[in-house]
C-alpha positions in Angstrom: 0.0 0.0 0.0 1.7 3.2 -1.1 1.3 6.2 0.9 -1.0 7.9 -0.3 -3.6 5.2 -0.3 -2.8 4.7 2.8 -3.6 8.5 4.0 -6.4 8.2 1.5 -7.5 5.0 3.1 -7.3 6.6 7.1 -8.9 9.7 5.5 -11.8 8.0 4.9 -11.7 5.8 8.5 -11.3 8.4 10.3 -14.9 7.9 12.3 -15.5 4.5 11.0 -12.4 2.1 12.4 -10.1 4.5 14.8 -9.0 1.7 16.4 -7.9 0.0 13.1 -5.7 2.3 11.7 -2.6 1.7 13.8 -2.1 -2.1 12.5 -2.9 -0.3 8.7 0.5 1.5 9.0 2.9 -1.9 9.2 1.7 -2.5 5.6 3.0 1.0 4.1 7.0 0.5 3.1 6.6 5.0 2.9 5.9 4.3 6.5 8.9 2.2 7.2 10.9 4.5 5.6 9.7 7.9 7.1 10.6 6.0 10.6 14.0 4.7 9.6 15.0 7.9 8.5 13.5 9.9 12.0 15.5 7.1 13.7 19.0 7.1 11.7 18.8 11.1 12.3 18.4 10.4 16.3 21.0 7.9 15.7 23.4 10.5 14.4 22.5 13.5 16.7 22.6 10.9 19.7 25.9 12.0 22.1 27.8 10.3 24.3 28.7 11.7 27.5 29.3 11.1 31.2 29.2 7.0 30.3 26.1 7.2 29.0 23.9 8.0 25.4 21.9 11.2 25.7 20.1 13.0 23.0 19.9 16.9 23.6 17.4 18.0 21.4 13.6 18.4 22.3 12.2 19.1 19.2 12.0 16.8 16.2 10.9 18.2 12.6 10.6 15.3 9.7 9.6 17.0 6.1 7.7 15.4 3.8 7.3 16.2 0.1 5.2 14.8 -2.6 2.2 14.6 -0.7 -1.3 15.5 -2.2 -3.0 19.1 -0.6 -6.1 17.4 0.4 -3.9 14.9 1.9 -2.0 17.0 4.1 -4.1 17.5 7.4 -3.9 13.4 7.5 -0.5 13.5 7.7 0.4 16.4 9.6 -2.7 15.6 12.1 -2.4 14.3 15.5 -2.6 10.8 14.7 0.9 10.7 12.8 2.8 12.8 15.1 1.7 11.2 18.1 2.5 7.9 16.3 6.5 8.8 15.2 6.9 10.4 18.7 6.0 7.3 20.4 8.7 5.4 17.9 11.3 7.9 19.2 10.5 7.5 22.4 10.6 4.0 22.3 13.8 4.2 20.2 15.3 6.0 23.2 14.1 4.2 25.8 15.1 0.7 24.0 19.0 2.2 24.0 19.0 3.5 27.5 19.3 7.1 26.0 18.8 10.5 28.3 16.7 12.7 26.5 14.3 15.9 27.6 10.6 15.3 28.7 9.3 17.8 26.3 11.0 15.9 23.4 8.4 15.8 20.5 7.7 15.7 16.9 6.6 17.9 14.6 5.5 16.7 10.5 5.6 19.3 7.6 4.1 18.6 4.8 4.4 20.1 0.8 3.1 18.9 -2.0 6.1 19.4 -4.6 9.5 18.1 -4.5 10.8 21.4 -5.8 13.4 21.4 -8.4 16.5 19.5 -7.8 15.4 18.2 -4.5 16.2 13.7 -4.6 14.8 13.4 -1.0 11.1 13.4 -0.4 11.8 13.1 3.7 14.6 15.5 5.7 14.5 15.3 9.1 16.0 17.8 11.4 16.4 18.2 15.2 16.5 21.3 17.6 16.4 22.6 20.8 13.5 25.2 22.1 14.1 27.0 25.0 11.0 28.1 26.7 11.4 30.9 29.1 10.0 30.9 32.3 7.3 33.5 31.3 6.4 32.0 28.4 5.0 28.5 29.9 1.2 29.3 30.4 -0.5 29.5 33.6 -1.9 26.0 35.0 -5.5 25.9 33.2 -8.5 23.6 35.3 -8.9 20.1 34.1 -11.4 17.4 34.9 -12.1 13.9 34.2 -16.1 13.4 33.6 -17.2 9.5 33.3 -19.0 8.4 30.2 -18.8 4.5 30.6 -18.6 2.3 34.1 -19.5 3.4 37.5 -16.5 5.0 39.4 -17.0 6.4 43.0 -17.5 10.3 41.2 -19.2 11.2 37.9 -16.9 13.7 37.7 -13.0 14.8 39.1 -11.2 17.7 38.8 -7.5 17.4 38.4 -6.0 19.7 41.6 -3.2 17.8 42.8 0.1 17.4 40.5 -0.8 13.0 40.5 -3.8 11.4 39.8 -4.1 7.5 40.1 -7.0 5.5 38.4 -7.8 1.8 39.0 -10.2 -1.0 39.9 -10.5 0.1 44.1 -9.5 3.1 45.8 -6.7 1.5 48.1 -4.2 -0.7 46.9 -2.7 -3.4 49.6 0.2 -5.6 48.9 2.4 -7.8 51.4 4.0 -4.6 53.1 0.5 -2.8 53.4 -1.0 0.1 51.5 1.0 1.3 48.4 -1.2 3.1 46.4 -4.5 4.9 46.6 -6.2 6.0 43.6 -8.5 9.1 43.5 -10.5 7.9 40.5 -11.8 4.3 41.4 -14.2 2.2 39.3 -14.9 0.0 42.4 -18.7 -1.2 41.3 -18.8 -4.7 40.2 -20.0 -4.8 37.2 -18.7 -6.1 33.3 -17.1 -2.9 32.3 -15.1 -1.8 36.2 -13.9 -5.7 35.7 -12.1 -4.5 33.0 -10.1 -1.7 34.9 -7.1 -2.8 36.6 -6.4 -2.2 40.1 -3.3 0.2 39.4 -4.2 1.1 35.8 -3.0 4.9 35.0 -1.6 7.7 36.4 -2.1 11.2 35.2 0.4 14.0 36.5 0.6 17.9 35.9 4.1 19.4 34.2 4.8 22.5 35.6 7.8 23.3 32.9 5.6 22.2 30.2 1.7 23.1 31.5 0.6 19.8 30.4 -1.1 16.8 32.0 0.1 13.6 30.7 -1.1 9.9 30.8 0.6 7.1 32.0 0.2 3.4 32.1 1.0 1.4 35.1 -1.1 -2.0 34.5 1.1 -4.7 36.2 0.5 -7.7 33.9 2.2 -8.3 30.3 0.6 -5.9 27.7 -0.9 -8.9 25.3 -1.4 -11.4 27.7 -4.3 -13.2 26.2 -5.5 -14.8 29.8 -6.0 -11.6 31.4 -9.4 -10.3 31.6 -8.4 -6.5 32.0 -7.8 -4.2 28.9 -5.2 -1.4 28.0 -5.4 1.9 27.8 -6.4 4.1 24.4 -7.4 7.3 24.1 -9.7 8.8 21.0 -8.7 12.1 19.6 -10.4 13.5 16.4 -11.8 10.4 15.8 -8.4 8.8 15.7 -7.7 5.9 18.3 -3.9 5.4 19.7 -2.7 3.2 22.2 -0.7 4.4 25.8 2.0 1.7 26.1 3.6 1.1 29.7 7.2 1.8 28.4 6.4 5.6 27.6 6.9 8.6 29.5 3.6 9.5 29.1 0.9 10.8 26.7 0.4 14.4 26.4 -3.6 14.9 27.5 -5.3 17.3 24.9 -8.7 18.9 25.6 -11.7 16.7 24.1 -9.6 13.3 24.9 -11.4 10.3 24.8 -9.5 8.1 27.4 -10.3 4.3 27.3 -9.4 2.1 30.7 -9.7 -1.2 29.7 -14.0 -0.4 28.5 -14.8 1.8 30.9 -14.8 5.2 29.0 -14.2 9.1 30.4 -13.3 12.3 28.3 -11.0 14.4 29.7 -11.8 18.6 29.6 -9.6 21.8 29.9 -11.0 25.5 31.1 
């Protein structure tokens, strides 16, 4: 599948299989190829220093070319650049690399190659320092239940952690180790599918942004285990929040998954 039957293809999927469209990308060699070259660049800017790998840049950029105009938003949207960043992240992660906790990526997209130009992907990477006065104020979130029972319909986000999971106080051998503020503690078929430490979501103060985490115990695919992972659903696009991340930034509008119970998560 070339790629632009494959943007064609998620284009038109958008509302219809979100959840699809992640497994559609292993079949595009254009996609292979846009992440080989975003990782051979991290490769290349990747430093060695103090005994260990650490990659200074925070920012990112891949350029693509050739792509059609109506084809654009696909591409650029939130869907692919969630999707490469995760790769990096993982890339990093894999090779037991430093890098900053803002680190993301940005896609550009034109639709010519331009005269002379060989390359239809260049990927570059910088650094953007934020001042102090230019990170925004901390604006209100809250977390309002759509699907399951949990012991609130609705939470606001006040303190710089929040824990989700199946109870409200976690016991192991030693005693109490975690309490979670958002608890889907009703039995019923949907809470059963909510792990008892499922996700964390903490506040960034150098970034203002509240980011996801997974903290589900088990073995992500473990076939015999009766709780699910964690998605969220953002312009109709579904992407997956793996345990070995450091996080997913939270946008306003989010459609978080735990496992099937459902709750969208709003900023003021």
């Amino acid at each position: 599948m070339s790629l632009s039957d494959l943007l064609e293809k998620l284009g038109r999927g958008v509302f219809e299989a979100p959840f699809g469209a992640m497994s559609q990308l292993n079949d595009s060699p254009e996609i292979a190829e846009i992440r080989f070259a975003i990782l051979d660049e991290i490769k290349k800017k990747t430093q060695r220093a103090g005994g260990r790998d650490i990659f200074p840049f925070n920012l990112v950029r891949v350029h693509i070319r050739g792509v059609n105009d109506d084809q654009t938003a696909v591409l650029e949207g939130e869907f692919f650049r969630g999707y490469f960043e995760q790769e990096v992240r993982q890339h990093l992660q894999k090779t037991s690399a430093r890098f900053p906790a803002d680190l993301r990526v940005e896609i550009a997209v034109r639709n010519l190659l331009g005269s002379g130009m060989k390359e239809w992907i260049w990927v570059e990477t910088l650094s953007e320092v934020v001042g102090a006065s230019a990170v925004p104020e901390r604006r209100a979130a809250r977390i309002v239940v759509r699907s399951g029972q949990a012991n609130e319909s609705e939470f606001v986000l006040s303190k710089t952690r929040t824990n989700v999971g199946r109870v409200v106080d976690v016991f192991k051998a030693e005693g109490l180790s975690r309490r979670n503020d958002i608890a889907f503690t009703a039995d019923t078929p949907i809470n059963r599918t909510v792990s008892r430490e499922h996700a964390h979501i903490i506040y960034h103060k150098d970034t203002a942004e509240y980011r996801l985490y997974n903290d589900r115990w088990y073995r992500r695919g473990d076939k015999t285990s009766e709780h699910c992972g964690i998605w969220i659903v953002r312009d109709g696009m579904g992407q997956e929040v793996h345990r070995d991340t450091r996080g997913t930034r939270l946008e306003d509008g989010d459609e978080i998954h735990f496992g099937k119970a459902i709750v969208g998560f709003h900023l003021s």
